[in-house]
C-alpha positions in Angstrom: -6.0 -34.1 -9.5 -8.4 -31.5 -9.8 -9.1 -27.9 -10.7 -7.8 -24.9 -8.4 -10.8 -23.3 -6.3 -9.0 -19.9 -6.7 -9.3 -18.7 -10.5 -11.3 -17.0 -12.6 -11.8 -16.7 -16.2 -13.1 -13.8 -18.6 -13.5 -13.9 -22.3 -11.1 -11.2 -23.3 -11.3 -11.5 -27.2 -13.9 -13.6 -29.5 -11.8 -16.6 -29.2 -9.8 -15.7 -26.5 -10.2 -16.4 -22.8 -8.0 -15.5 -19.6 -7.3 -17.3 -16.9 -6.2 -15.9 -13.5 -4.9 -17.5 -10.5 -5.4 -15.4 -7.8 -3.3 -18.3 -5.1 -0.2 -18.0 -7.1 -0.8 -14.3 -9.6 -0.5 -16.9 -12.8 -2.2 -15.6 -16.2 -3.1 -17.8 -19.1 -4.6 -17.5 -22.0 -5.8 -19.9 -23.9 -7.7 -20.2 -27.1 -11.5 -21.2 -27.7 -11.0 -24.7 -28.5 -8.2 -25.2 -25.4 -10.7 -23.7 -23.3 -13.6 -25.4 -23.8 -11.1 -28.4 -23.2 -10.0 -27.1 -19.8 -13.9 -26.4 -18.7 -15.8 -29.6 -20.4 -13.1 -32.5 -20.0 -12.1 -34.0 -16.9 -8.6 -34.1 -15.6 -7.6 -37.4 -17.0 -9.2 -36.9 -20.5 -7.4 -33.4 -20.6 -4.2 -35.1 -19.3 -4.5 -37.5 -22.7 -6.0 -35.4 -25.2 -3.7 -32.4 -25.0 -0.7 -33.0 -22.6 1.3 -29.8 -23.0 -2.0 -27.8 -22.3 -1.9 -30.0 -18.8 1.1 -30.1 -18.1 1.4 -25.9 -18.3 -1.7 -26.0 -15.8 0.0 -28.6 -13.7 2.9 -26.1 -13.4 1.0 -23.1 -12.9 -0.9 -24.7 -10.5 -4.6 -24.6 -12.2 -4.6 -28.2 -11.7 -3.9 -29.0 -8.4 -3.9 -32.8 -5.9 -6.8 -33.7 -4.7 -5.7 -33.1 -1.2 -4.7 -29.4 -1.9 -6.3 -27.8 0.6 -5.9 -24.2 -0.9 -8.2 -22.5 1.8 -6.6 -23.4 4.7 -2.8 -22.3 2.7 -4.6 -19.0 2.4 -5.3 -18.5 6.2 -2.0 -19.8 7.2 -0.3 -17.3 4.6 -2.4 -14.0 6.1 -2.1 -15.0 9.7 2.1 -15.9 8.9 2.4 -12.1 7.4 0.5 -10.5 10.3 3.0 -12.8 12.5 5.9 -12.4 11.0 8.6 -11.4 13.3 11.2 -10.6 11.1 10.8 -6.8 10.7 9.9 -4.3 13.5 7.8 -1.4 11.9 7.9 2.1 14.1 5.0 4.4 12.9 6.2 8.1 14.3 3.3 11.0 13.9 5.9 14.1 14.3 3.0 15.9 14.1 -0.6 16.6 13.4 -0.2 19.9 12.3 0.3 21.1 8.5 1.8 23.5 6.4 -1.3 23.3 3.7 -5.1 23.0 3.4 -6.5 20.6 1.5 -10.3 20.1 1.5 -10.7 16.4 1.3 -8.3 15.7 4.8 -9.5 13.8 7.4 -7.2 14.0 9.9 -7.7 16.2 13.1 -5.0 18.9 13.1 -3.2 20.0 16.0 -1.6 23.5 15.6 1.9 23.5 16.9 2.2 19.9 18.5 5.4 18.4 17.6 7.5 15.1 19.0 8.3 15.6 22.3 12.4 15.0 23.3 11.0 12.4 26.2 8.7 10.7 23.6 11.9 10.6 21.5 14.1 9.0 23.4 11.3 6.3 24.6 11.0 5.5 21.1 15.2 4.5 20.8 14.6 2.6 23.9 11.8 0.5 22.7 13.6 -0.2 19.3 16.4 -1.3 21.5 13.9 -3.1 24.0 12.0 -4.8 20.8 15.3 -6.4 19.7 16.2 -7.9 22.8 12.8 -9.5 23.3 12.7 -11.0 19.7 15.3 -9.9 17.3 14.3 -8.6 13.8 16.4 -8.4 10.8 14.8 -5.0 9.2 13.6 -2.2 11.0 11.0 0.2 9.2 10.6 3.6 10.5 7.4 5.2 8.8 7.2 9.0 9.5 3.6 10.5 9.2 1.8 13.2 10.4 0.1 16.0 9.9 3.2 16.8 7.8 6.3 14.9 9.0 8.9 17.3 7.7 7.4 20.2 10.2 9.6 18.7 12.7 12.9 17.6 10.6 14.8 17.6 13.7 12.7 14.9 15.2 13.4 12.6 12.1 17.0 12.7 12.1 17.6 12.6 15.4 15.3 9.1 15.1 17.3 7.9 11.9 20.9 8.8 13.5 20.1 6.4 16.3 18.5 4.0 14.1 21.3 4.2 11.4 23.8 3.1 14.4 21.7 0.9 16.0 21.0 -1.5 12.5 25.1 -1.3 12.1 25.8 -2.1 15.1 23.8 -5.3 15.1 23.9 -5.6 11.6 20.2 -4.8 10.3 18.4 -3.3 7.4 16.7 -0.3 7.9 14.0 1.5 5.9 13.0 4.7 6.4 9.2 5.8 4.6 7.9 9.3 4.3 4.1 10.1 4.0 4.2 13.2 2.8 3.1 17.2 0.5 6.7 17.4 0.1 7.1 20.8 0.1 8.9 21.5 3.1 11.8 18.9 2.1 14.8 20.7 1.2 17.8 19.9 -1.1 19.9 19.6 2.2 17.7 17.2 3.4 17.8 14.6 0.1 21.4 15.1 1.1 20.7 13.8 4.5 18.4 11.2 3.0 20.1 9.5 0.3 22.4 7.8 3.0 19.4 5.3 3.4 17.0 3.3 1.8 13.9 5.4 1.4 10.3 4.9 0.6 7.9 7.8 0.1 4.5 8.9 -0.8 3.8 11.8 -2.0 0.3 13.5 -3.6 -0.8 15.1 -6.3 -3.7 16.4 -6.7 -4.2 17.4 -10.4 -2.6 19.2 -13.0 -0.8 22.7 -11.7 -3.8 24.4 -11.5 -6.0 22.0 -9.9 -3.6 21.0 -7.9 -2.4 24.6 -6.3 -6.2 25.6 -5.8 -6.6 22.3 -3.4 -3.2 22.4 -1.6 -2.6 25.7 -0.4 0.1 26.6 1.8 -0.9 28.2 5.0 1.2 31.0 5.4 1.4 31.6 1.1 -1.3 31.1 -0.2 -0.1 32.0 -3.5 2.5 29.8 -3.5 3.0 26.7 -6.4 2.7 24.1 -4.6 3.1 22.0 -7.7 6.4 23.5 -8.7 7.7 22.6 -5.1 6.0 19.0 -5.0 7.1 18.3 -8.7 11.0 19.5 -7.4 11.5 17.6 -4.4 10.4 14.2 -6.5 12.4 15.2 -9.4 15.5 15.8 -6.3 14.4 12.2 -4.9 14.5 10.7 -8.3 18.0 12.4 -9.1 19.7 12.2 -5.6 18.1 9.3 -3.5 19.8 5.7 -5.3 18.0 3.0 -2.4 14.6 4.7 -3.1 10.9 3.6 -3.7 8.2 6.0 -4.6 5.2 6.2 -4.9 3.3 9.4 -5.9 -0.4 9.6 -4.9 -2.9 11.0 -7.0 -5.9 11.8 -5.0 -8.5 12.0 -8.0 -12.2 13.7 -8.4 -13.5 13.9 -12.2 -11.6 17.7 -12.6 -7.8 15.3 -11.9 -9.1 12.9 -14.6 -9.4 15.3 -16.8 -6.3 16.8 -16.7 -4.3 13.6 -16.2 -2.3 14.1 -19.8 -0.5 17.3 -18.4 0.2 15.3 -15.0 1.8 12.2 -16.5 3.7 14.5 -18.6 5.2 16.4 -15.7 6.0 13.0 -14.3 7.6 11.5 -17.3 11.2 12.1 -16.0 10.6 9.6 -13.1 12.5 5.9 -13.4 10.1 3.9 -14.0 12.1 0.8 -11.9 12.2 3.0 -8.9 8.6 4.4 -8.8 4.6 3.7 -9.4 2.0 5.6 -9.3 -1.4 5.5 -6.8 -4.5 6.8 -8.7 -7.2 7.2 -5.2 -10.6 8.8 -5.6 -11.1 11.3 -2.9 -13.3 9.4 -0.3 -16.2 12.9 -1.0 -17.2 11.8 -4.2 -19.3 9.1 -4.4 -18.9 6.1 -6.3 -21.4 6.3 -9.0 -20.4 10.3 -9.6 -17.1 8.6 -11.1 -16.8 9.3 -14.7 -15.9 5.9 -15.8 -14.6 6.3 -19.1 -12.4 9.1 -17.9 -11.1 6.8 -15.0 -10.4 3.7 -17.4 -8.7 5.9 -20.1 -6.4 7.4 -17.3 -5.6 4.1 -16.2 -5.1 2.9 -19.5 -2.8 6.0 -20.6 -0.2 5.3 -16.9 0.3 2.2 -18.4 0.9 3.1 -22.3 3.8 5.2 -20.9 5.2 2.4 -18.6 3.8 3.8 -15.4 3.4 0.6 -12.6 -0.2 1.6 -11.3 -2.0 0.5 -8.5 -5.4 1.0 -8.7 -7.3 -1.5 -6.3 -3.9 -3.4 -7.3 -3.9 -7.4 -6.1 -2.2 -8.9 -5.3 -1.7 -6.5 -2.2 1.6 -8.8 -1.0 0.9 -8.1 2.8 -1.7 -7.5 4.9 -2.3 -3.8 6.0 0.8 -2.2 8.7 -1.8 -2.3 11.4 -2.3 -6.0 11.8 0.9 -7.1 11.6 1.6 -7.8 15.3 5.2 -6.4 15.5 4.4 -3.1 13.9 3.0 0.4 16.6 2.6 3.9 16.1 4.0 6.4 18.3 1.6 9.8 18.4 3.7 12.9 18.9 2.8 12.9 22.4 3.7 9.4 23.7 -0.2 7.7 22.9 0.2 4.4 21.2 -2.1 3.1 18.1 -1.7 1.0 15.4 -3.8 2.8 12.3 -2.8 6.2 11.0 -6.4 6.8 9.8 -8.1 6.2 12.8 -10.5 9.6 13.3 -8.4 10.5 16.4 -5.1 10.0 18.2 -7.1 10.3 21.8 -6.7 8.1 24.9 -10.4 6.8 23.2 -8.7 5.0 20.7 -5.1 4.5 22.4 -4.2 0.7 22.1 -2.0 0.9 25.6 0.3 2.4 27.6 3.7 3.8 26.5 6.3 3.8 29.5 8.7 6.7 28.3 11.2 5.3 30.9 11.6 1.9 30.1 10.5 1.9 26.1 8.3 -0.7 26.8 4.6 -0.9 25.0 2.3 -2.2 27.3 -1.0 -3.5 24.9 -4.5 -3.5 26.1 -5.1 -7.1 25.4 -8.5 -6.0 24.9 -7.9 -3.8 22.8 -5.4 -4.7 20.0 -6.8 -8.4 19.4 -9.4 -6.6 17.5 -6.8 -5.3 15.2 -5.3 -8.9 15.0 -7.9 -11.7 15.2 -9.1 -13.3 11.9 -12.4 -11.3 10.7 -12.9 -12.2 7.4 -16.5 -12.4 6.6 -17.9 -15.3 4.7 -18.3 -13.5 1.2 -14.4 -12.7 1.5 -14.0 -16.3 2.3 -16.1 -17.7 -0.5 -14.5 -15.2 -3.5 -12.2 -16.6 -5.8 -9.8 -13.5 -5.2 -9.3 -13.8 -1.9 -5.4 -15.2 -2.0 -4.6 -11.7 -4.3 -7.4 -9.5 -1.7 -6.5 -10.9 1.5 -10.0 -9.0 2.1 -10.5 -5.7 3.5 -8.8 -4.6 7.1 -10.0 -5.1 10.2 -10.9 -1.5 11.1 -13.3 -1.5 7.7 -14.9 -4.6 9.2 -15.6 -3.2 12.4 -16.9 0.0 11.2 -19.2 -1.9 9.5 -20.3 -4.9 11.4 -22.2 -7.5 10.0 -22.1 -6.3 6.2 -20.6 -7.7 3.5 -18.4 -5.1 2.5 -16.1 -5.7 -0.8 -13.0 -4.2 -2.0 -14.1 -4.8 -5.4 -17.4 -2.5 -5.0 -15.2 0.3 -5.3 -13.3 0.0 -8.5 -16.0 1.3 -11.1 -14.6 -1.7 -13.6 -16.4 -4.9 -14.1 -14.4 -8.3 -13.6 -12.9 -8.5 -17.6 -11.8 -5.1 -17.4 -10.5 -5.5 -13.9 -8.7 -8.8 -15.0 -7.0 -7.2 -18.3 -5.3 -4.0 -15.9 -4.2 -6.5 -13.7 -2.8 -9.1 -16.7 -1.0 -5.7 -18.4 0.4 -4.3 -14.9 2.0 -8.0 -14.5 3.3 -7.8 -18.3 4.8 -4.1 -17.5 6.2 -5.5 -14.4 7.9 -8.5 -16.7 9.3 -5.7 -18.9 10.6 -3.4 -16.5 12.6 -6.0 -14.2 13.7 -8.2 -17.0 
């Protein structure tokens, strides 16, 4: 027997220590004199001396055989989720225009473009085509933009044939939202409750903060707050199959005011619902008040708020390496990222034949987005079975350096470990 590569310790209290498991998301803790057990004695003499201790590290796999070879299981599990053939994700930009302005967006807007009927009816024909190749058992239609809900029409005419189509033949079907929310209507939680719904939806601050960022085009005056704070309270009221998750795109000013916004939000089910807390890519790392940021994190999970903040383990690798996943652009162009700097024929994976459905891949092209690029520092870290390490397109916009999730968190490894040991005790609490 011997000791798992894949865990890492932190001494949490004076005679305290945890121990995380990043191949299998285990915590233990374990007092001072168990510890210095664990780390001084061998396997055997551990085995004699204290047997329950060994036997709950047998179980929670922190001992291991010698002939686990937990590397390899870690590379077979990323390259079985980017394989995985058992749902068919459909990426749909409806748009690239949008109702507001918001300073920190990066995405290239394009007034007035919206799904095109031709695109539309390619995109039924390759769900249709993609089950007859290799069947699928759930099919995910992810609606981005711009702002999806600027062409409704387009969605639901989408979701009727998909709604059909997954009864016919006897599927699941998930329908996800990226989204301001304002332009979703009460009639249209109507239309949506009917299926099994994931959104996500930002905030940007408390009212104020928030209505000074995300202003809507043609009232400017409007509170956009109000509306986005409406259409989540309608989802959490209306929708019963929902998941959501609303954003908070944070700079120090959110931070501050992050009392007022979990108030707002304290009507949300906590079972159907977590929060994102995502420092706007403009301000840079060290201009982070810390304390703010770790007392903000610490205050989503006094009031039983799941949080994800750098949250591991991710559970899958990102959309756009799974290999049956594609993203249809408003105008037929096919990709695989929706933060890609531009839906052009520059970065266009392939060919889209609007008569036949099919997708036809540059080979070239898309292996980038699928091959294994994990960089030897991701291979070496003892988090890499919770990481998965970052996605492709990070590693080839920066070639040849070692880039690390973790360098963006502004926490150090014990505090990192105790949000991630009291999001798994919150998630014990809430699905008990």
């Amino acid at each position: 027997m011997k000791k798992i590569y894949y865990q890492v310790v932190e001494k949490v209290l004076p005679q305290v220590y945890l121990l995380y498991n990043s191949f299998n998301n285990k915590f233990i803790l374990l007092n001072n004199v168990r510890y210095e057990k664990y780390k001084k004695e061998n396997i055997l003499e551990l085995e004699q001396s204290d047997p329950v201790l060994y036997k709950s590290l047998v179980d929670n796999q922190y001992i291991v055989p010698d002939d686990f070879d937990e590397r390899e299981i870690v590379l077979f599990r990323k390259k079985r989720m980017q394989f995985d053939a058992s749902m068919y994700q459909v990426m749909v930009n409806t748009t690239l225009d949008c109702n507001l302005n918001c300073w920190y967006c990066y995405e290239n807007r394009i007034a007035g473009s919206f799904l095109k009927s031709e695109v539309i009816e390619a995109i039924k024909k390759n769900i249709e085509q993609e089950y007859i190749k290799t069947s699928y058992r759930i099919l995910k239609l992810s609606f981005f933009g711009g702002e999806p809900f600027l062409y409704f029409r387009g969605i639901k005419e989408i979701l009727d044939f998909a709604r059909n189509f997954c009864q016919v033949n006897q599927l699941d079907l998930i329908a996800e939202f990226t989204t301001n929310a304002i332009l979703i209507t009460e009639s249209i939680i109507d239309y949506l409750k009917n299926f099994e719904c994931q959104f996500q939806i930002t905030l940007d601050g408390d009212r104020i903060h928030h209505n000074q960022i995300k202003k809507d085009k043609d009232n400017p005056n409007q509170d956009t707050y109000e509306k986005t704070l409406r259409t989540i309270r309608l989802i959490n009221d209306k929708i019963p199959n929902r998941w959501l998750a609303v954003r908070i795109n944070f700079d120090n000013k959110t931070l501050e005011k992050i009392d007022e916004i979990i108030g707002d939000l304290d009507f949300l089910d906590r079972k159907y619902c977590f929060v994102i807390l995502k420092k706007v890519w403009q301000l840079e790392k060290d201009k982070v008040n810390v304390p703010l940021l770790h007392a903000s994190v610490q205050k989503f999970l006094d009031k039983k708020f799941l949080l994800d903040y750098y949250i591991m383990p991710k559970g899958d690798v990102c959309f756009a390496e799974r290999h049956r996943e594609v993203l249809f652009n408003y105008d037929g162009k096919v990709f695989k990222c929706s933060t890609i700097s531009s839906f052009d024929d520059q970065n266009a994976l392939g060919e889209f034949d609007l008569q036949s459905g099919q997708v036809h891949w540059n080979e070239t092209k898309v292996s980038y987005w699928l091959k294994e690029m994990l960089p030897q520092n991701c291979i070496d870290c003892k988090l890499l079975p919770a990481c998965l390490g970052p996605c492709n397109k990070q590693i080839m916009l920066h070639p040849g350096e070692n880039i690390c999730t973790f360098d963006a968190i502004n926490m150090t490894l014990k505090e990192y470990l105790m949000y991630l040991f009291k999001c798994q005790l919150l998630k014990e609490e809430l699905y008990a």
